[in-house]
VOPAGU-2260 file (C-alpha; in pm, 1 decimal, decimal comma):
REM VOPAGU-2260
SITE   aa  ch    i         X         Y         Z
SITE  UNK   A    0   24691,1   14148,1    8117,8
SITE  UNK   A    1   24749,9   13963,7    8439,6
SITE  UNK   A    2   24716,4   13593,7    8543,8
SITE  UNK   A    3   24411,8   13664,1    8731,4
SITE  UNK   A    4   24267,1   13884,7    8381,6
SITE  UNK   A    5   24309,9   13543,7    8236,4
SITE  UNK   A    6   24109,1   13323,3    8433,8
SITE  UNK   A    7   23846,9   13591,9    8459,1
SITE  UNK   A    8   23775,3   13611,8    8086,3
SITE  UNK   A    9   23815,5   13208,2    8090,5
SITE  UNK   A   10   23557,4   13179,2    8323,8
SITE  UNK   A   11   23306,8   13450,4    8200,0
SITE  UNK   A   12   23364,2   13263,1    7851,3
SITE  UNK   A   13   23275,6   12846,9    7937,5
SITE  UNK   A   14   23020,9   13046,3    8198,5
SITE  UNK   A   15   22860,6   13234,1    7887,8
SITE  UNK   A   16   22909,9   12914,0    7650,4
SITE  UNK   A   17   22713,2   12691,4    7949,8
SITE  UNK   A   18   22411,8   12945,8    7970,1
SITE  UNK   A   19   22376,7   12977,6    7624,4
SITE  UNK   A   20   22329,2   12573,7    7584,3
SITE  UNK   A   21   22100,4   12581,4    7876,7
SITE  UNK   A   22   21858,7   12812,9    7696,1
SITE  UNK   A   23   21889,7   12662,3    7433,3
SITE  UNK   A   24   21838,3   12286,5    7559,4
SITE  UNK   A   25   21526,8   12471,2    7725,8
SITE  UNK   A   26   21344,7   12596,7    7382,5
SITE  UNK   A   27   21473,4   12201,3    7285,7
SITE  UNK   A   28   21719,1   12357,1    7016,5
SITE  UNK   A   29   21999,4   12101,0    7027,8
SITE  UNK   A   30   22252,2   12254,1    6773,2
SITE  UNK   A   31   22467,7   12396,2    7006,0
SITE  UNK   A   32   22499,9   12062,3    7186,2
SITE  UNK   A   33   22649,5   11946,6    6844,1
SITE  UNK   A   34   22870,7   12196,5    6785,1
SITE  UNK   A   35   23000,3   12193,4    7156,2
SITE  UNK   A   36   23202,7   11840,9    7119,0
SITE  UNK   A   37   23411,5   11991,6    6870,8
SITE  UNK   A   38   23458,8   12279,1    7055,4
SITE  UNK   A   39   23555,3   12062,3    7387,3
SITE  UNK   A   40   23751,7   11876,8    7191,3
SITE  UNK   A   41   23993,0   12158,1    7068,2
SITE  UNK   A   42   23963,9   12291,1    7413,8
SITE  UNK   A   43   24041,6   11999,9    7627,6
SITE  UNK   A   44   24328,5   11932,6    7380,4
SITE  UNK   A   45   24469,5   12303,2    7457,3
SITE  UNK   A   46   24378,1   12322,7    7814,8
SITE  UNK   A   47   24473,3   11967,5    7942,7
SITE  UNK   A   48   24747,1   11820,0    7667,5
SITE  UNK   A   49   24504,0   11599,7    7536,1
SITE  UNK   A   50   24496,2   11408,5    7167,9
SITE  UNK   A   51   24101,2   11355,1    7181,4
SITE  UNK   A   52   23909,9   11267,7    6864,8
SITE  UNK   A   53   23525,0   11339,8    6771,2
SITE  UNK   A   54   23446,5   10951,8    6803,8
SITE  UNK   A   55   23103,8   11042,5    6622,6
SITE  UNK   A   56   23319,2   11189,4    6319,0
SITE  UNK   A   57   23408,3   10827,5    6274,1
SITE  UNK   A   58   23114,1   10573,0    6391,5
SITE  UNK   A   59   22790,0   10808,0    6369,3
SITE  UNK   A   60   22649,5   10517,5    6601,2
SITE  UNK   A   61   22894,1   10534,8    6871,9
SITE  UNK   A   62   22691,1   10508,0    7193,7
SITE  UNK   A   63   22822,9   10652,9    7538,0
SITE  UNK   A   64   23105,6   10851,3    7458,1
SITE  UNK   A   65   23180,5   11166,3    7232,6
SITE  UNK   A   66   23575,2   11190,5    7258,9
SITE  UNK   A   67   23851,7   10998,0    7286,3
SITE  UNK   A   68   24163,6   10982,9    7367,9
SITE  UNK   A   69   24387,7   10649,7    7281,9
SITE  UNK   A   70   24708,9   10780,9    7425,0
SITE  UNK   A   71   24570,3   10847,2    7782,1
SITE  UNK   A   72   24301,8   10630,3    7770,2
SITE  UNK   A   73   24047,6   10885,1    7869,5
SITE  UNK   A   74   23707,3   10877,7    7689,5
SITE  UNK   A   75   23457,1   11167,4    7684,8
SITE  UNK   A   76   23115,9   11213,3    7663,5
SITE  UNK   A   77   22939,7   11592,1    7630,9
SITE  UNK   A   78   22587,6   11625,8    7736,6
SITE  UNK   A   79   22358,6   11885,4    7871,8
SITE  UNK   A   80   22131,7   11618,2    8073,7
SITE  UNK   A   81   22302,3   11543,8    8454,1
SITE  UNK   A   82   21990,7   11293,8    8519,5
SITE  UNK   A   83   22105,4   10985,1    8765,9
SITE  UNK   A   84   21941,9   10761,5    8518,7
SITE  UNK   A   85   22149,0   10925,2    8224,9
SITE  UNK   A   86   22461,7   10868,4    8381,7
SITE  UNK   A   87   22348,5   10511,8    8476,0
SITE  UNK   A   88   22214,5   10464,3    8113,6
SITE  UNK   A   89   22569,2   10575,5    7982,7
SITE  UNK   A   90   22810,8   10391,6    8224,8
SITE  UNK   A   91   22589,0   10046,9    8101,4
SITE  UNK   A   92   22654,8   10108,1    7745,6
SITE  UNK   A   93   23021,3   10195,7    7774,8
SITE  UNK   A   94   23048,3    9856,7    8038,0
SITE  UNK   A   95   22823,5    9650,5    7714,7
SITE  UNK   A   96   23024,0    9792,2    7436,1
SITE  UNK   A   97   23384,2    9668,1    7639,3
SITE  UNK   A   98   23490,2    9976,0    7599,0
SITE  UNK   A   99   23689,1    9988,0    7904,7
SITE  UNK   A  100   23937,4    9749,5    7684,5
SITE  UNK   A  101   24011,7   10109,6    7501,9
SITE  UNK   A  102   23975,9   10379,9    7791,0
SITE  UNK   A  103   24067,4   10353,7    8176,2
SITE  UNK   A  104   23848,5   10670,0    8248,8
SITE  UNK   A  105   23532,8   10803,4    8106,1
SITE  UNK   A  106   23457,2   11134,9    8173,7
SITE  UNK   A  107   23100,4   11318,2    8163,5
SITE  UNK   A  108   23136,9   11628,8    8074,8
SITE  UNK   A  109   22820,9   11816,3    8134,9
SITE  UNK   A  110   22750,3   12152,9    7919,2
SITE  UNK   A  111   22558,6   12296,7    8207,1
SITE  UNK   A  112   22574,2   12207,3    8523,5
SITE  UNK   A  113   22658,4   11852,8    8714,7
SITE  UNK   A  114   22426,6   11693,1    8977,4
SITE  UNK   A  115   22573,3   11575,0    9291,0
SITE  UNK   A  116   22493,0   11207,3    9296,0
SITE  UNK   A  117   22470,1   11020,4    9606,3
SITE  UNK   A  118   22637,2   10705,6    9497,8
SITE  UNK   A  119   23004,8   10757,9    9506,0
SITE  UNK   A  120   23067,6   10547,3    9213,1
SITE  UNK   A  121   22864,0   10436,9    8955,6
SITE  UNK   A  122   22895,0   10085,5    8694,9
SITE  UNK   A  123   23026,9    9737,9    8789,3
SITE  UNK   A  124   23263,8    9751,7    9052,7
SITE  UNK   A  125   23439,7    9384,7    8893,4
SITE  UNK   A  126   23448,6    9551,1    8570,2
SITE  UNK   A  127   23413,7    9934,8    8589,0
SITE  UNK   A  128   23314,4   10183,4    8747,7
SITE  UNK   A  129   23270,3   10565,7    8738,6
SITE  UNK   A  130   23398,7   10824,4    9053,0
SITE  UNK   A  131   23105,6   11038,1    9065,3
SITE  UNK   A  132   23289,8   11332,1    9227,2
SITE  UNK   A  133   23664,5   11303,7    8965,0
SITE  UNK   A  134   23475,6   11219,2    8664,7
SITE  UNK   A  135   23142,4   11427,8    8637,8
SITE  UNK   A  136   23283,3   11806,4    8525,8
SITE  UNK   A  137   23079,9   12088,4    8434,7
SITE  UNK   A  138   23240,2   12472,4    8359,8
SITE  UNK   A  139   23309,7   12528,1    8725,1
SITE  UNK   A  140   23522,5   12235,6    8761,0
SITE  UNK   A  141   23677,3   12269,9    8437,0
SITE  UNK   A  142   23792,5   12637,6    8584,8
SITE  UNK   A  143   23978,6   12511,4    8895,0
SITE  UNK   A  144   24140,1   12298,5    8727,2
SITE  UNK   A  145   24251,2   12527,3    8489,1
SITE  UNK   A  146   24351,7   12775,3    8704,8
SITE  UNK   A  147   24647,4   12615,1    8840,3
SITE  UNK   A  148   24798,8   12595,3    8477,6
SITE  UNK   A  149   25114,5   12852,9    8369,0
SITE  UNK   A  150   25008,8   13221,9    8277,4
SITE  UNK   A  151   25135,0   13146,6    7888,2
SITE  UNK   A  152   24897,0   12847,1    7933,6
SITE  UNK   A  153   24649,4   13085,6    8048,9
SITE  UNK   A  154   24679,2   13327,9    7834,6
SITE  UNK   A  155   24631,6   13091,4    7502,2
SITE  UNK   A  156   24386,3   12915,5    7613,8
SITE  UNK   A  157   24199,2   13262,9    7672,8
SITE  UNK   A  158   24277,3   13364,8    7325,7
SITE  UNK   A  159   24119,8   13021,4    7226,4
SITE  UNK   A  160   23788,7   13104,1    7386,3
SITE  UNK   A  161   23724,4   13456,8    7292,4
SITE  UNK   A  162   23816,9   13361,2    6917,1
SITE  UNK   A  163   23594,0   13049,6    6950,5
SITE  UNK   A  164   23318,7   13238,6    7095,3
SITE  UNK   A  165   23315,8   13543,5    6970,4
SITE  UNK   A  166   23313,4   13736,2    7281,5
SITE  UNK   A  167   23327,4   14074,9    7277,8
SITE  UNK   A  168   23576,4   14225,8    7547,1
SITE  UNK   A  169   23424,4   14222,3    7856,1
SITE  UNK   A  170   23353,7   14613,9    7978,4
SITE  UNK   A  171   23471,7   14640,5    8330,5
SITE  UNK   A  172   23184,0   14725,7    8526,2
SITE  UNK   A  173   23171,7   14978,8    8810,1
SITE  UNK   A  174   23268,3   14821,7    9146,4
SITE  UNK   A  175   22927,0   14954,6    9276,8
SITE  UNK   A  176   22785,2   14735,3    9065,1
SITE  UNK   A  177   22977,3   14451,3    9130,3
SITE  UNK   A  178   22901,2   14483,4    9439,1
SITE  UNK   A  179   22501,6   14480,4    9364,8
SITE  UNK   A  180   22583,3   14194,8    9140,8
SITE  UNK   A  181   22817,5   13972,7    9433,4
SITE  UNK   A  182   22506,0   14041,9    9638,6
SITE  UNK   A  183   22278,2   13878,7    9423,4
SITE  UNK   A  184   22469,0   13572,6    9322,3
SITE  UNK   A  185   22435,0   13541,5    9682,6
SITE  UNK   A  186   22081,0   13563,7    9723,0
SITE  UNK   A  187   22028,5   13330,7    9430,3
SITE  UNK   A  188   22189,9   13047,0    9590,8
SITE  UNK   A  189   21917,1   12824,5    9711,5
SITE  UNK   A  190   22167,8   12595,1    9940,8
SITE  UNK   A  191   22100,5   12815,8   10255,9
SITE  UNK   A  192   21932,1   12567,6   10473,5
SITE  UNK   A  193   21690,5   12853,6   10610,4
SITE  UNK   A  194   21560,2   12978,1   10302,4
SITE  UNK   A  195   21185,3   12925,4   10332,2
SITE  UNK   A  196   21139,6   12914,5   10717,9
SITE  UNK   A  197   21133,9   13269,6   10786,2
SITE  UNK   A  198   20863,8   13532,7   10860,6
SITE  UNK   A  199   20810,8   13888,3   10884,7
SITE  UNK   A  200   20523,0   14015,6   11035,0
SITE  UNK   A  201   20575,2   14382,5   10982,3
SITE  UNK   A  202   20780,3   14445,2   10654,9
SITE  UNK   A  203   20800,4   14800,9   10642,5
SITE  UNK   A  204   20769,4   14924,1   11038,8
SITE  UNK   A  205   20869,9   15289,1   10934,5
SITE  UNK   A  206   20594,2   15324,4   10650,3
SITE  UNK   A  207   20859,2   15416,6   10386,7
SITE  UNK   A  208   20685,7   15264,1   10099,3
SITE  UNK   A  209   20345,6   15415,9   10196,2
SITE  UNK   A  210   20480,3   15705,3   10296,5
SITE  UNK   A  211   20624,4   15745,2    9908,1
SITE  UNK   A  212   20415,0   15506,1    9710,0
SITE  UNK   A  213   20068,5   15445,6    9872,2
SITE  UNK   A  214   19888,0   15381,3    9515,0
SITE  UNK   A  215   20101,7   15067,7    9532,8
SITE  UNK   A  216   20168,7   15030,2    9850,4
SITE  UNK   A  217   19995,5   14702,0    9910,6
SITE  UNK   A  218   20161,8   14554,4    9595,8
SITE  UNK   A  219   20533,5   14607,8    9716,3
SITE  UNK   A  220   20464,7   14560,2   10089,5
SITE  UNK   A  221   20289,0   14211,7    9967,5
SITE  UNK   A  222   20590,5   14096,4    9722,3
SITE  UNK   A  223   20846,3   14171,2   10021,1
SITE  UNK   A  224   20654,6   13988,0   10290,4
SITE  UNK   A  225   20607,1   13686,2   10067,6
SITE  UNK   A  226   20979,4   13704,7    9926,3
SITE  UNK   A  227   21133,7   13725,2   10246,3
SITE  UNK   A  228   21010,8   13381,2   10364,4
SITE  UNK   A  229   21262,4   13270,0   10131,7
SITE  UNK   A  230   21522,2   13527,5   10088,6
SITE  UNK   A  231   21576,5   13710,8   10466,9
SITE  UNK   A  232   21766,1   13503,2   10616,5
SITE  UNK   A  233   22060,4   13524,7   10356,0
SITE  UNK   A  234   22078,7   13912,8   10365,4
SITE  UNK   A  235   22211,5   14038,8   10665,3
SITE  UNK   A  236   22424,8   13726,5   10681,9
SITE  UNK   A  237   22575,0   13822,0   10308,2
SITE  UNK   A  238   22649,0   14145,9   10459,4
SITE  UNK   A  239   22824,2   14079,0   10785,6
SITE  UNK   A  240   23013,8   13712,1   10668,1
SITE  UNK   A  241   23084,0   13772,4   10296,3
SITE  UNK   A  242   23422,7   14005,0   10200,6
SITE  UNK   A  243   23154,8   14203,8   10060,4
SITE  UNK   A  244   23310,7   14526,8   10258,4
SITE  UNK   A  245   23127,1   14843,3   10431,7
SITE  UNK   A  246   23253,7   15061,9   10198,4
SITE  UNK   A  247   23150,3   14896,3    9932,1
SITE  UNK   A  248   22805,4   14853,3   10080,1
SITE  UNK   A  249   22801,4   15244,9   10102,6
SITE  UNK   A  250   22916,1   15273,4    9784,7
SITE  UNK   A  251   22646,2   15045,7    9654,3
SITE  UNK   A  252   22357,9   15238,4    9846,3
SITE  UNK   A  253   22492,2   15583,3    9710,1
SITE  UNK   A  254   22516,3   15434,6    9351,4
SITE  UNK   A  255   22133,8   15256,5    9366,9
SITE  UNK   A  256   21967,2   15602,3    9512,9
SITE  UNK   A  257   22121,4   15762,3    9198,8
SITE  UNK   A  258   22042,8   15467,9    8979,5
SITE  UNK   A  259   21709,5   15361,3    9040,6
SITE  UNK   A  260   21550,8   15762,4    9103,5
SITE  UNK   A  261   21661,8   15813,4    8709,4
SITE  UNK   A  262   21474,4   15461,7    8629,4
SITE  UNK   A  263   21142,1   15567,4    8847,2
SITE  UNK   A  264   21180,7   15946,4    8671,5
SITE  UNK   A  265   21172,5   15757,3    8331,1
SITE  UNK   A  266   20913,1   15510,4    8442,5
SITE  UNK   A  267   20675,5   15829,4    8581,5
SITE  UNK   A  268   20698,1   15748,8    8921,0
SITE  UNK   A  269   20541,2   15415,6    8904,2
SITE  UNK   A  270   20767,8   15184,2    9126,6
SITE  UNK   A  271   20577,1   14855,2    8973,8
SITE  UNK   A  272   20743,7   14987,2    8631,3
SITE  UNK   A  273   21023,6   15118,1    8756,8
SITE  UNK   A  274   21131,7   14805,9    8940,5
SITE  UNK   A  275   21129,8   14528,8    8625,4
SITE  UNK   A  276   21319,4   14817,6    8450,2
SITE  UNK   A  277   21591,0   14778,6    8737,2
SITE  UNK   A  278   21495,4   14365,5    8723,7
SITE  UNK   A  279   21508,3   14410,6    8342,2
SITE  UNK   A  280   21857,7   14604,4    8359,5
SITE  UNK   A  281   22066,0   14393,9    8646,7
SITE  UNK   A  282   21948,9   14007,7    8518,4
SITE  UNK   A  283   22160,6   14176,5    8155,6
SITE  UNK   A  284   22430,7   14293,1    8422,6
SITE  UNK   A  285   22451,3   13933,6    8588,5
SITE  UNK   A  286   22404,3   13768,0    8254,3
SITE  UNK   A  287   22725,9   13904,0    8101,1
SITE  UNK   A  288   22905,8   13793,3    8386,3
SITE  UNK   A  289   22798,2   13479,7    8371,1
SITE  UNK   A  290   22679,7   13436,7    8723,4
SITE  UNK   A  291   22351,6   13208,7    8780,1
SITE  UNK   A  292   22125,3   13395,8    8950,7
SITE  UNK   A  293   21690,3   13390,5    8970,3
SITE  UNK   A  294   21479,7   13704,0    8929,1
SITE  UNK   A  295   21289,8   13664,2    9234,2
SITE  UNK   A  296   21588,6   13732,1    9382,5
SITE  UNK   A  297   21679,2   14041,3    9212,6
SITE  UNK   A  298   21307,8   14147,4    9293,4
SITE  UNK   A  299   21408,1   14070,5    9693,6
SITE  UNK   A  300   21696,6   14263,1    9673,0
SITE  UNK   A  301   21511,7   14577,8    9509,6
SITE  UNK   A  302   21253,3   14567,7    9725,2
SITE  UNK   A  303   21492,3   14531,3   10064,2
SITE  UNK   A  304   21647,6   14830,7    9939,7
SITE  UNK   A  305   21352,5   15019,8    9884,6
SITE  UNK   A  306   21262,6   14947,9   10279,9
SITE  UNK   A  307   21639,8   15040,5   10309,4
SITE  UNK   A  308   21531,7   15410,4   10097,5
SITE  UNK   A  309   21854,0   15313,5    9905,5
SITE  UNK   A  310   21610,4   15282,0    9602,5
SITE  UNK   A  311   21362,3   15541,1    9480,7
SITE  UNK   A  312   21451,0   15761,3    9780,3
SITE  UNK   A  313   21298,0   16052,5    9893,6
SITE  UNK   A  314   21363,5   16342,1    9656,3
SITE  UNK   A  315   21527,4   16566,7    9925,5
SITE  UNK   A  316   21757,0   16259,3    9989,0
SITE  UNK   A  317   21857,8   16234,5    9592,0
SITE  UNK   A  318   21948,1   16566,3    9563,9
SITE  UNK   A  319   22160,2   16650,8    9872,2
């Protein structure tokens, strides 16, 4: 395997290990959240050379942090909550306990996802004080900072995860649908400061989906023209800005007419069907890779194609 192999399968593991705790913290099953500052703790000792402890393994009523470290002075804590008033909550306690007399640096280490906090540092600025943008990490930022670490490095602390974990090795999907899939984790990001102000008055000008599907026609020209208020203004500009190639575009619309006529075959030509099958199929595909992504999007992207007749196209078009 090569360097980049290794920081693929990192990332696809603390990206799978994150998503599992965050639908797990969702159905308010907490075990994992448990388990997870042992884990970190091997982890971090691994991946960054540290000689953290499981604080809780020795004071069950240790309040704001998890780990420690009394060589480096850094102090962990491991939550799935990235609430302002958490953080606030936990930067009191550790300030109230004096535990800054132990640790120079407390870290939160957030199972899911961090919040980007406005204040740029947060506690007693006389007595101490947290850097909101060094000392908040999350998956992603444990990744870049990984990444810059020797391939042997790499290649351990891969072994580490997939043992941990119990990943199976990842199948390499076909770059068509990558491509679908790099598309998506495009549409799904909600940043794009026009998402929501856009309008289409005529979603389907050339009468392709009532041309092929007028039983349902309403339905899908409906879902598009409500969808694309949100998610139109990040397609064409994923396709012409993104390294998201025109070859690979081809390649995707080739793969999708293929693809999606065996899924409407199986469904009996009902698109409605045939299009949470694809939904179904491609939120497992993005799942595995660990990319965050929303369904609505997928459903967007489906139905843009369909417009496109790069899904469920025309019969003569499948078979040529």
């Amino acid at each position: 395997m090569y360097r980049e192999d290794y920081i693929n399968g990192i990332i696809h593991a603390l990206a799978f290990l994150s998503r599992k705790v965050d639908i797990k913290s969702s159905l308010n099953l907490t075990d994992l959240n448990v388990h997870a500052e042992d884990f970190y703790k091997d982890f971090l000792n691994k991946a960054l050379g540290y000689n953290l402890i499981n604080i809780n393994t020795i004071n069950q009523n240790a309040v704001s942090i998890d780990l420690g470290d009394s060589t480096t002075r850094i102090a962990i804590q491991v939550t799935s909550t990235s609430a302002l008033a958490k953080t606030r909550r936990t930067v009191k306690k550790f300030i109230e306990n004096r535990l800054y007399r132990e640790y120079d640096r407390l870290i939160i280490l957030n199972l899911v996802k961090t919040t980007r906090h406005k204040d740029p540092f947060i506690g007693d600025a006389d007595i101490f004080q947290i850097d909101t943008k060094k000392d908040m990490w999350d998956y992603k930022k444990l990744a870049r900072i990984i990444a810059g670490k020797e391939t042997l490095l790499l290649k351990d602390i891969y072994d580490f995860l997939h043992r941990e974990l119990k990943l199976v090795e990842e199948t390499k999907l076909p770059k068509e649908v990558q491509t679908i899939i790099a598309l998506i984790d495009h549409l799904s990001n909600g940043e794009n400061p026009d998402a929501g102000n856009c309008f289409i008055e005529d979603p389907d000008p050339e009468g392709k989906i009532n041309n092929r599907f007028a039983d349902h026609a309403e339905f899908l020209t409906q879902s598009y023209t409500e969808l694309y208020a949100v998610y139109g203004p990040n397609i064409e500009t994923i396709k012409d800005q993104t390294d998201i190639g025109t070859v690979q575009i081809a390649k995707k619309s080739l793969y999708l007419k293929t693809y999606s006529d065996n899924i409407l075959t199986k469904c009996n030509n009902n698109p409605k069907m045939a299009i949470d099958k694809l939904i179904q199929e491609l939120s497992n595909a993005v799942g595995q890779k660990g990319i965050e992504y929303d369904e609505t999007a997928i459903r967007f992207f489906l139905i843009d194609e369909l417009t496109r007749c790069n899904v469920f196209p025309n019969s003569e078009v499948t078979n040529a």
